[in-house]
Backbone as XML, in Angstrom:
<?xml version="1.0"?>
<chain id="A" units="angstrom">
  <residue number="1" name="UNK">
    <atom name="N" x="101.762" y="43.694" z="160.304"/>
    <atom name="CA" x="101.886" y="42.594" z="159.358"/>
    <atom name="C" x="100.976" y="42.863" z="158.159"/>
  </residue>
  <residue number="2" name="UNK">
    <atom name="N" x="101.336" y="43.087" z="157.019"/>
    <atom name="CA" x="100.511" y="43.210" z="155.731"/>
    <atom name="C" x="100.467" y="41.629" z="155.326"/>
  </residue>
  <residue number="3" name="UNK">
    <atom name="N" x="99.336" y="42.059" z="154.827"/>
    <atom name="CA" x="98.699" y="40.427" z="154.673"/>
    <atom name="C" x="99.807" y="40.152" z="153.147"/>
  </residue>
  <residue number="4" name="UNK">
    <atom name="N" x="100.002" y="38.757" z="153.074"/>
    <atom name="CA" x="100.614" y="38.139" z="151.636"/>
    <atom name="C" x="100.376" y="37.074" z="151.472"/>
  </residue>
  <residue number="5" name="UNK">
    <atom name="N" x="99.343" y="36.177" z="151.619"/>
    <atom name="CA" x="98.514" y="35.099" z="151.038"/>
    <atom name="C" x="97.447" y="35.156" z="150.694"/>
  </residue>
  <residue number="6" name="UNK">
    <atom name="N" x="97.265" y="35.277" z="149.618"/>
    <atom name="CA" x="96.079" y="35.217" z="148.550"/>
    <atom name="C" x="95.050" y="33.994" z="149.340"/>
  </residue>
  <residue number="7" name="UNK">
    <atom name="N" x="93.631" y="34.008" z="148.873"/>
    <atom name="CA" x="92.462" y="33.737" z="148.800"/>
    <atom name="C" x="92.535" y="32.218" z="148.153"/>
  </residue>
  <residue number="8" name="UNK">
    <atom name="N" x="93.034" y="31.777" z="146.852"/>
    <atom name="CA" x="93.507" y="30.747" z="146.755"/>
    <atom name="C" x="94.371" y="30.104" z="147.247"/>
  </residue>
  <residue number="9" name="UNK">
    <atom name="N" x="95.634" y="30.685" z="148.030"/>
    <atom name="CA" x="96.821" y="30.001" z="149.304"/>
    <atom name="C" x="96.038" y="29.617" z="150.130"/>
  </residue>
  <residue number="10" name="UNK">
    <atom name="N" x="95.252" y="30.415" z="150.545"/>
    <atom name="CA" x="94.821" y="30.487" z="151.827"/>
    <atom name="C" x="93.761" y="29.339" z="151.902"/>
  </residue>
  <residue number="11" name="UNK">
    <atom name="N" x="92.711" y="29.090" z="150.651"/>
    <atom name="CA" x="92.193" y="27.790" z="150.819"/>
    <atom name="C" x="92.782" y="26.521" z="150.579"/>
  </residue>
  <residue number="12" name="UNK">
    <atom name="N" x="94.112" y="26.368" z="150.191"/>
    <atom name="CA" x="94.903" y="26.016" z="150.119"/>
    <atom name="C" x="95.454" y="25.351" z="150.854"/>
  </residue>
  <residue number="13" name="UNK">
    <atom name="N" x="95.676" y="26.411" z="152.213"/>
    <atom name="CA" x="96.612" y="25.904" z="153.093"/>
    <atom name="C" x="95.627" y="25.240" z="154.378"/>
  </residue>
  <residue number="14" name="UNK">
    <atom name="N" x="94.184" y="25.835" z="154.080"/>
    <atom name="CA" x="93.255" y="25.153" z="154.759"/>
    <atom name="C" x="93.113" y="23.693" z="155.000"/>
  </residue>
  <residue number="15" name="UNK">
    <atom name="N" x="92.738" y="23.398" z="153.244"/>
    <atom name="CA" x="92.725" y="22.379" z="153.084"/>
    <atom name="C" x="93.603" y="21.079" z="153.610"/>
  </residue>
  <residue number="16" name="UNK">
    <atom name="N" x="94.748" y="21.797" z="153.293"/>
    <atom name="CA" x="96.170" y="20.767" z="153.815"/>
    <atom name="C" x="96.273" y="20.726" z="154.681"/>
  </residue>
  <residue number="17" name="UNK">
    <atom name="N" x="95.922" y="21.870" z="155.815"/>
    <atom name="CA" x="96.227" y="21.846" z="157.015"/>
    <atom name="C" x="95.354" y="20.878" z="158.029"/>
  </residue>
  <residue number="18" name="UNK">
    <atom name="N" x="93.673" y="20.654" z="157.226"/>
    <atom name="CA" x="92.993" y="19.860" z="158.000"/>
    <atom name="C" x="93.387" y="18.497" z="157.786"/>
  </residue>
  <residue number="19" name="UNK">
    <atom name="N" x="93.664" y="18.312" z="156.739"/>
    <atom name="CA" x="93.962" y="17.252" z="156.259"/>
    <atom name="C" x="94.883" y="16.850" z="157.239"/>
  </residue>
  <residue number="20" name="UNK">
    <atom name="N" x="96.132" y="17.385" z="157.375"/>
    <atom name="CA" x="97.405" y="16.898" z="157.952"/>
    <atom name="C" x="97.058" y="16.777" z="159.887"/>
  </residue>
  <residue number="21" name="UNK">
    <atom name="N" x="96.442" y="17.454" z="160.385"/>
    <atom name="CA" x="95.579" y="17.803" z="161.371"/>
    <atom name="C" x="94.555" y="16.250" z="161.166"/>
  </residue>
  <residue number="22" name="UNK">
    <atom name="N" x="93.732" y="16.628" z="160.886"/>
    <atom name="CA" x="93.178" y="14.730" z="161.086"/>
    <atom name="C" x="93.993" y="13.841" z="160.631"/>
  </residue>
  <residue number="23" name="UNK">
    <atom name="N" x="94.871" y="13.476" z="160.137"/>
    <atom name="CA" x="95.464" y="12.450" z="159.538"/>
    <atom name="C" x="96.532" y="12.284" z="160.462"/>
  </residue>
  <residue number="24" name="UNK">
    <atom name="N" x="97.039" y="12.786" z="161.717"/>
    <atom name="CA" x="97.926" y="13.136" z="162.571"/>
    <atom name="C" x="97.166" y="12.591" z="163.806"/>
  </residue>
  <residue number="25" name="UNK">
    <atom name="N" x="95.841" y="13.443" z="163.892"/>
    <atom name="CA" x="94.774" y="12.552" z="165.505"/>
    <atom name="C" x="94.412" y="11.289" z="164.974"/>
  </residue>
  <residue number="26" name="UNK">
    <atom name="N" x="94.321" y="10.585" z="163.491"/>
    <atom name="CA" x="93.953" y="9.698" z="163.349"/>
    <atom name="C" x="94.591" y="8.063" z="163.337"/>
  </residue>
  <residue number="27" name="UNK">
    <atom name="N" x="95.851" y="8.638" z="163.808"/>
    <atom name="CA" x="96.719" y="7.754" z="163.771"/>
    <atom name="C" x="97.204" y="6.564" z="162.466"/>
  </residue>
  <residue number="28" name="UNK">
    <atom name="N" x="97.230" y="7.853" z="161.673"/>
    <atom name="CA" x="98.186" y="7.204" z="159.902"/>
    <atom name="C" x="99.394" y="7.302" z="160.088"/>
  </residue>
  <residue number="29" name="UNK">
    <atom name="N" x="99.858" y="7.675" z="161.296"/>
    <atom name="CA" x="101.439" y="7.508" z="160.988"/>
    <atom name="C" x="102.440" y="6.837" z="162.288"/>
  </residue>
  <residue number="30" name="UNK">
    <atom name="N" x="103.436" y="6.941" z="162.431"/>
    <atom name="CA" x="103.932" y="6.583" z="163.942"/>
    <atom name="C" x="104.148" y="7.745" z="164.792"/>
  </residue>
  <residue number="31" name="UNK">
    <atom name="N" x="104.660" y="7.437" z="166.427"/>
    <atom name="CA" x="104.950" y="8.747" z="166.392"/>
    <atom name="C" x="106.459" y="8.360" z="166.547"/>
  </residue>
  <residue number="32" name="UNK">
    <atom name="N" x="107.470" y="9.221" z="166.056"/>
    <atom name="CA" x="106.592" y="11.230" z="166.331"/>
    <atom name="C" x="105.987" y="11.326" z="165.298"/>
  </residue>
  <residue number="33" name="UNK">
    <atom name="N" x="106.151" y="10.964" z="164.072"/>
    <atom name="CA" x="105.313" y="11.418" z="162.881"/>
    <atom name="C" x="103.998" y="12.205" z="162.771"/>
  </residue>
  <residue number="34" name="UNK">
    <atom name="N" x="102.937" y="11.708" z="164.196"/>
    <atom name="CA" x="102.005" y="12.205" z="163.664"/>
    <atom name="C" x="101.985" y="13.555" z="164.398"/>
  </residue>
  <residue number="35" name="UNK">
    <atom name="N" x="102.682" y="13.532" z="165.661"/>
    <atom name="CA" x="102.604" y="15.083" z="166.241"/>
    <atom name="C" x="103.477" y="15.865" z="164.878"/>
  </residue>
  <residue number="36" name="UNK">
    <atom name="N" x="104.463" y="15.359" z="164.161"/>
    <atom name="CA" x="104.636" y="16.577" z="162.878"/>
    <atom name="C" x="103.347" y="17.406" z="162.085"/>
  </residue>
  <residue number="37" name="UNK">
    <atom name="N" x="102.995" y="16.086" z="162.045"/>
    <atom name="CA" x="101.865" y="16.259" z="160.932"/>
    <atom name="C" x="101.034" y="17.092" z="161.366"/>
  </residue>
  <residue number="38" name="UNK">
    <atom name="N" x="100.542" y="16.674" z="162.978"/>
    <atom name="CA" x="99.415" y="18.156" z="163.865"/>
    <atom name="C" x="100.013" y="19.141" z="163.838"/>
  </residue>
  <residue number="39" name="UNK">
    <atom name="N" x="101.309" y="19.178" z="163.863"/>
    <atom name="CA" x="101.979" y="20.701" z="164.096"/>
    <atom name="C" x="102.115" y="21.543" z="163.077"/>
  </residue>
  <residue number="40" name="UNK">
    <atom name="N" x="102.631" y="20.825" z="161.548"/>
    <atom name="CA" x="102.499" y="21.298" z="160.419"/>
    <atom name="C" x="101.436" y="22.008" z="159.960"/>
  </residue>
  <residue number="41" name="UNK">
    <atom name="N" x="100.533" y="20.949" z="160.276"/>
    <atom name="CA" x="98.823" y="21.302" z="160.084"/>
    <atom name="C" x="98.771" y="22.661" z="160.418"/>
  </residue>
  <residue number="42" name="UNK">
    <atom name="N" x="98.942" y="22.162" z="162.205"/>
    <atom name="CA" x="98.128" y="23.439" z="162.900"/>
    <atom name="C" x="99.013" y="25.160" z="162.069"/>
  </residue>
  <residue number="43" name="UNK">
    <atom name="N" x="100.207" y="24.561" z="161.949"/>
    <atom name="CA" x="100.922" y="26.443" z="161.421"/>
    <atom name="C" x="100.185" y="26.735" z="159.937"/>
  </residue>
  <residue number="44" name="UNK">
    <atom name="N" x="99.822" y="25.567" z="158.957"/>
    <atom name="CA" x="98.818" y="26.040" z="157.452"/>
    <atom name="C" x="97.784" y="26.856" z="157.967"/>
  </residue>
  <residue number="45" name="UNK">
    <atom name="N" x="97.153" y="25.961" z="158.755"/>
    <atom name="CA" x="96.189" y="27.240" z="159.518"/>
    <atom name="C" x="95.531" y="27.882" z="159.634"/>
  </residue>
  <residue number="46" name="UNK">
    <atom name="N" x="97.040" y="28.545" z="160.718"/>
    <atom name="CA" x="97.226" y="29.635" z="161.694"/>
    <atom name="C" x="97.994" y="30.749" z="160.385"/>
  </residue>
  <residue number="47" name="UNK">
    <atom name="N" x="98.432" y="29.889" z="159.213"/>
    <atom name="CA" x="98.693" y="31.185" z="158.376"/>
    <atom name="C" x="98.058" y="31.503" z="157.797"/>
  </residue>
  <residue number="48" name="UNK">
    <atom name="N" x="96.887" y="30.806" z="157.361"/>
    <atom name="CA" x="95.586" y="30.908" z="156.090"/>
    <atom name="C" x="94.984" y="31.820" z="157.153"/>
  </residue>
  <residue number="49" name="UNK">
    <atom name="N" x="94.568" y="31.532" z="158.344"/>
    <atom name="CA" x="93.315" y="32.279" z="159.127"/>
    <atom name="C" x="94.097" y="33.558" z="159.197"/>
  </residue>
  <residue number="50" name="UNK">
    <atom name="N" x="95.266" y="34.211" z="159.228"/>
    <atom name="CA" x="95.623" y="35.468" z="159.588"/>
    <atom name="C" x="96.404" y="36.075" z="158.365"/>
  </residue>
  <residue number="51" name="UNK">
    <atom name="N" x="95.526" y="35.391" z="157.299"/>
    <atom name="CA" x="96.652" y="35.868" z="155.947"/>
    <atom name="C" x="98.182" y="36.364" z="155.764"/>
  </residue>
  <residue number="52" name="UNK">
    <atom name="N" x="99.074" y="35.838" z="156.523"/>
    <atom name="CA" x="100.393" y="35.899" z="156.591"/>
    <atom name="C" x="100.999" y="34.994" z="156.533"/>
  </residue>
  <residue number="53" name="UNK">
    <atom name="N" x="102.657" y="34.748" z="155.990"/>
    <atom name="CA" x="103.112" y="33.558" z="156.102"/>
    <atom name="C" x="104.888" y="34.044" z="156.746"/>
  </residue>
  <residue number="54" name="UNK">
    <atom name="N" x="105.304" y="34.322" z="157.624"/>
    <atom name="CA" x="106.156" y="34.604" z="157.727"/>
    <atom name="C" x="107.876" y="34.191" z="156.950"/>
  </residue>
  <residue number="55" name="UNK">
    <atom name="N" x="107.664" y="32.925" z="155.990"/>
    <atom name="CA" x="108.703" y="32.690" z="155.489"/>
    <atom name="C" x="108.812" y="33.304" z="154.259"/>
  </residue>
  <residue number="56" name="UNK">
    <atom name="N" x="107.594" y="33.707" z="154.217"/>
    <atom name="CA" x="107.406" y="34.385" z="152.162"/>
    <atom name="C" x="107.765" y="35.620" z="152.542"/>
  </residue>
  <residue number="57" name="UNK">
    <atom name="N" x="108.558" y="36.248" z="153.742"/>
    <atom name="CA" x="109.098" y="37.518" z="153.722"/>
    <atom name="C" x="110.361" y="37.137" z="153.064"/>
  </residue>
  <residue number="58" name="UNK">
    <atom name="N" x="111.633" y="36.500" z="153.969"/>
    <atom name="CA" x="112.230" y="36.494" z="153.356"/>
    <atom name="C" x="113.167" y="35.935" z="151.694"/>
  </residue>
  <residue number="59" name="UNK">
    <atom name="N" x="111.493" y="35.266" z="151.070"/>
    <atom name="CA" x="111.735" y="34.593" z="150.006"/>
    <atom name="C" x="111.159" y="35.680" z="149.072"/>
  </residue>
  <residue number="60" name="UNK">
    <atom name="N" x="110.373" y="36.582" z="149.493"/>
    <atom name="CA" x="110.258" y="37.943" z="148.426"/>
    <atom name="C" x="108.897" y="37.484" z="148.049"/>
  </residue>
  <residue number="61" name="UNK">
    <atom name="N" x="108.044" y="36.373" z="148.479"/>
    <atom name="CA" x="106.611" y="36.203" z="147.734"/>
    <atom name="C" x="105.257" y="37.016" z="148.243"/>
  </residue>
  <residue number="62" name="UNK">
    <atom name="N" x="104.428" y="36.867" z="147.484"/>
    <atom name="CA" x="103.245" y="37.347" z="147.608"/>
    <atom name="C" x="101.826" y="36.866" z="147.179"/>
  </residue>
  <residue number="63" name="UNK">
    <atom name="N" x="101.146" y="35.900" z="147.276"/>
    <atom name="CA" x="100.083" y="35.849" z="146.689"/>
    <atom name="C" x="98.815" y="36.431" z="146.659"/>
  </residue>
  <residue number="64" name="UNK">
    <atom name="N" x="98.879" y="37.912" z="147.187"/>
    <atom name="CA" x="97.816" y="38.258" z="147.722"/>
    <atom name="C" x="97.040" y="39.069" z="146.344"/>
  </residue>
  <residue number="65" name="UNK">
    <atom name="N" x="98.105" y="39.725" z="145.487"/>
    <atom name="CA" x="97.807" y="40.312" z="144.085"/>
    <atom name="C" x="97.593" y="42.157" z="144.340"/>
  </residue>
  <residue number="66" name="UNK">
    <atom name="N" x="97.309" y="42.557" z="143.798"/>
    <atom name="CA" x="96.772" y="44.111" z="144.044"/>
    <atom name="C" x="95.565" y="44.669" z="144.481"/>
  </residue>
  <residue number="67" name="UNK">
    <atom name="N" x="94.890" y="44.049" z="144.661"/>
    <atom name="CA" x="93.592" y="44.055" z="145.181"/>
    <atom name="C" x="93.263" y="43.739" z="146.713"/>
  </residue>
  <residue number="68" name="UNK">
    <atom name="N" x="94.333" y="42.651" z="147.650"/>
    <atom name="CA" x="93.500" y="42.656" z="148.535"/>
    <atom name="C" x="94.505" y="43.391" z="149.673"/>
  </residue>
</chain>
């Protein structure tokens, strides 16, 4: 797997992901809603922590740039 999320995605997807991740155990939504929201969470991540995103293969993206 070559990495393709950039340093800014990746805090990015942090961010959102905790967000959506507490806002899911915290009970802001109904369920099922909030197990979406943990699950969503948990895949931002699981893609930020391993710099990959498996759908930006077949959409052709990259944010990682030439450098990393």
């Amino acid at each position: 797997m070559k990495a393709n999320v950039g340093t800014v995605d990746r805090v990015l997807r942090l961010v959102v992901g905790a967000g959506a991740i507490a806002f899911g155990y915290m009970g802001g939504l109904e369920m099922p809603w909030n197990a979406v929201a943990i699950g969503l969470g948990s895949v931002f991540v699981v893609t930020a922590l391993i710099k990959f995103c498996p759908l930006y293969l077949p959409l052709g993206l990259n944010t990682c740039g030439k450098s990393e």
